[in-house]
N, C-alpha and C positions, 0 to 999 in steps of 0.2 A: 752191625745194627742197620738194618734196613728204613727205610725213609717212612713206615709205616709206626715201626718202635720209637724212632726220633720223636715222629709228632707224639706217640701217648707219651716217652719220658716229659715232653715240654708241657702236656695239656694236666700230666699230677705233680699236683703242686707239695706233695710230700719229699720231708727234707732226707729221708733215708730211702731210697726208690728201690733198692735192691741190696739186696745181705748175701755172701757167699765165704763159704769155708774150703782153703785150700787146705787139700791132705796133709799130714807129714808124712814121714818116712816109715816104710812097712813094720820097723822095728818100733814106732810110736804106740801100733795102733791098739795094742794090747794094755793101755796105760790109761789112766782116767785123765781128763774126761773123753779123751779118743774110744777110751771101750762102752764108752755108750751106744748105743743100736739109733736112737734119732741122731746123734755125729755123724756116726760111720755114714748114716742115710743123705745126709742134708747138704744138697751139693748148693743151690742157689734157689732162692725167696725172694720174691716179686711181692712187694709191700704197695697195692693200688688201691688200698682204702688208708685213711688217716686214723683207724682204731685196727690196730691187729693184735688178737689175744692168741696165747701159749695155755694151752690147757696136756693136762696130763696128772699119772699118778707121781707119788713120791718117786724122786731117782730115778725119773724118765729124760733129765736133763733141760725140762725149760727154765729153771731157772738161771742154769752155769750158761746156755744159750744168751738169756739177758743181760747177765752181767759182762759177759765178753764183747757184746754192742755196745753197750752203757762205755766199758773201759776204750774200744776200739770209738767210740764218740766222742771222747774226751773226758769222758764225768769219772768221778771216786770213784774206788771199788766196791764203800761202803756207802753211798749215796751220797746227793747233796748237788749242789750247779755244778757246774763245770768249775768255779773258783774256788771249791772245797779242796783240798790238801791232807786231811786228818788222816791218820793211820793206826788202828788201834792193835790188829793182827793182819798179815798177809796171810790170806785163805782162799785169795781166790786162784781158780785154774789160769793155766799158760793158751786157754783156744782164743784169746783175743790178742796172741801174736799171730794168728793163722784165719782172723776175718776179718773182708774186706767189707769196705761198706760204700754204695756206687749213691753218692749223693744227689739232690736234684738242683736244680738252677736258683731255688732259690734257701735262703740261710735262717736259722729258727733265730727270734730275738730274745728267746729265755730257753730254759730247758732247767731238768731234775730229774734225778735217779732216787726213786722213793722204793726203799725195800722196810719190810716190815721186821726182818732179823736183827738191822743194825739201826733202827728208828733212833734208839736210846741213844746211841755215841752218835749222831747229827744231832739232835737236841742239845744236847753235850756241849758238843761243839759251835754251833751256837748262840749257847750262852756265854760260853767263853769269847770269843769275838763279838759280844757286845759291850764287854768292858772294855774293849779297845778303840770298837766302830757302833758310839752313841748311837741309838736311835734305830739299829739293827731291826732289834723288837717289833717296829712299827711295819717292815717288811712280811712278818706274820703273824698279825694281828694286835699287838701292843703288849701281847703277855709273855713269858718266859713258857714254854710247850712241855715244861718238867711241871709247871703250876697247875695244867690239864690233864684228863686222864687220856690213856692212851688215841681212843677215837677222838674225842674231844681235839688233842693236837694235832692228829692225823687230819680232821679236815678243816681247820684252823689253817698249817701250811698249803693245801688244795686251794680254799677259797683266797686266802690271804697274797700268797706265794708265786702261783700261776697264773701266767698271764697269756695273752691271744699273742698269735702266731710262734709257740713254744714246741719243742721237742722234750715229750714225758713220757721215762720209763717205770713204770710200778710192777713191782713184786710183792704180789700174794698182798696189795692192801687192804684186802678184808678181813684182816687177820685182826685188825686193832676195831674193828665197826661191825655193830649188829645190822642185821638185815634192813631196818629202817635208815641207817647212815648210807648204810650199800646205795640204796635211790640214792640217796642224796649225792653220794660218790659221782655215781652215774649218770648225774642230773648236771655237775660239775663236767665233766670230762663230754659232756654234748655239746652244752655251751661253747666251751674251750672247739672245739672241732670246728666250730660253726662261726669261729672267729681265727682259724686257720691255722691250728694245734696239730699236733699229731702226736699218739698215743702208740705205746708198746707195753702190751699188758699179759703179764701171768697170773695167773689168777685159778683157785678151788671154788668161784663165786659162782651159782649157774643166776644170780642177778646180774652182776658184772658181762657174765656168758652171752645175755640178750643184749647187747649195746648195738643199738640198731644201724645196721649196713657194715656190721667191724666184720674184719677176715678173719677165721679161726682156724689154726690148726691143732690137732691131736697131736701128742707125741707118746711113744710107749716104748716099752721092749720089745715088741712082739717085731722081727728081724722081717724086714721086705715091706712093713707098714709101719714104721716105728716113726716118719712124722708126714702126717698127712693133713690135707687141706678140705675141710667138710663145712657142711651147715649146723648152726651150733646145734639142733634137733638132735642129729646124729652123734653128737659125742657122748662118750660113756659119762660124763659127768651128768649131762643135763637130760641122759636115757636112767640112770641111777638116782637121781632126785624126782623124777615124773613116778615111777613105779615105787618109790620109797613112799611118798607125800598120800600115792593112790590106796594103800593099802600098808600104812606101816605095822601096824601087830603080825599081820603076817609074815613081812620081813625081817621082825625079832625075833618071832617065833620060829622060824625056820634057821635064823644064826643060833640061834641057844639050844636047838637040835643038835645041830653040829658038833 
């Protein structure tokens, strides 16, 4: 590291500054999640903004990417602080024995792995650990998050739950919030930034996609570009909502051709 890299690791103040995947062995690489095309790709990720989104289609791998951060960070497999413990299935991949994560000088005072697949077993759980640890509840908002509908609880834990100078992973949370909650998400997660957060986001959201000054990269199958760092303009998600939004009869009509 030269005297030049020293100063920008000391001058960001983000708690994960660099992410990198040591290979395994040749006889791995043919095995999931090693035969993913953004894996095989993805040597080392320079994280110099405090919002970096994962964008891609299905089974391009940012999510298994997420969650082996999340695990290699300390947090559940299925979400929740770092003091969560629950286990309902073991499904997740082995790439977070093989990523390393090059921290920065200074240490997040909260953190959460919020995924929208296992939302229901952290609510869950909970609720369960509030008949043990009264007063739980008041940690996210005073209500039980089974009482709410899905987005309702979703940003109940965001507003309630997260606090400034925190490290937060979300996975695909637009999945429980309509477009109107989405700002709202979004309005959340600036705040939070701007009181010394740092944010790691997957996400199908081209709302989420515009969080202004976050780093984005694509990830895909397509072998030699499978995960690349662009301007969210440029990605096929928020190139596929512009031209959808512009003229959508004609892009039904043209799939119903098909």
């Amino acid at each position: 590291m030269s005297f030049n890299d020293n100063k920008n690791f000391l001058e960001n103040h983000n708690y994960i500054q660099e992410i990198r995947i040591e290979k395994p062995k040749q006889t791995m690489e043919e095995k999931y999640p090693f035969s993913i095309p953004a894996i095989q790709e993805f040597k080392t990720m320079e994280l110099g903004a405090p919002v970096s989104i994962f964008v891609g289609e299905n089974g391009s791998g940012k999510s298994t990417i997420l969650e082996a951060i999340a695990i290699a960070a300390g947090f559940n497999p299925e979400g929740g602080s770092i003091n969560f413990s629950f286990s309902t299935k073991d499904s997740y991949s082995v790439l977070n024995e093989y990523i390393q994560l090059v921290r920065g000088v200074y240490r997040p005072k909260d953190g959460y792995f919020l995924r929208a697949e296992s939302f229901y077993n952290v609510a869950t759980n909970i609720e369960e650990l509030d008949r043990t640890v009264p007063g739980l509840y008041h940690s996210y908002g005073g209500k039980s998050l089974h009482d709410q509908s899905h987005g309702e609880s979703f940003l109940a834990l965001v507003e309630n739950r997260f606090s400034p100078n925190g490290l937060y992973l979300l996975d695909e949370p637009e999945a429980a919030l309509s477009p109107t909650n989405q700002l709202v998400l979004l309005r959340y997660i600036c705040d939070l930034v701007k009181k010394g957060s740092q944010f790691l986001i997957c996400t199908h959201s081209p709302i989420l996609l515009c969080c202004p000054n976050a780093q984005v990269y694509e990830l895909s199958r397509e072998k030699g570009r499978a995960i690349c760092r662009m301007d969210y303009r440029e990605t096929n998600l928020f190139r596929f909502y512009s031209g959808f939004l512009r003229s959508p009869q004609r892009v039904i009509a043209a799939l119903l051709e098909e």
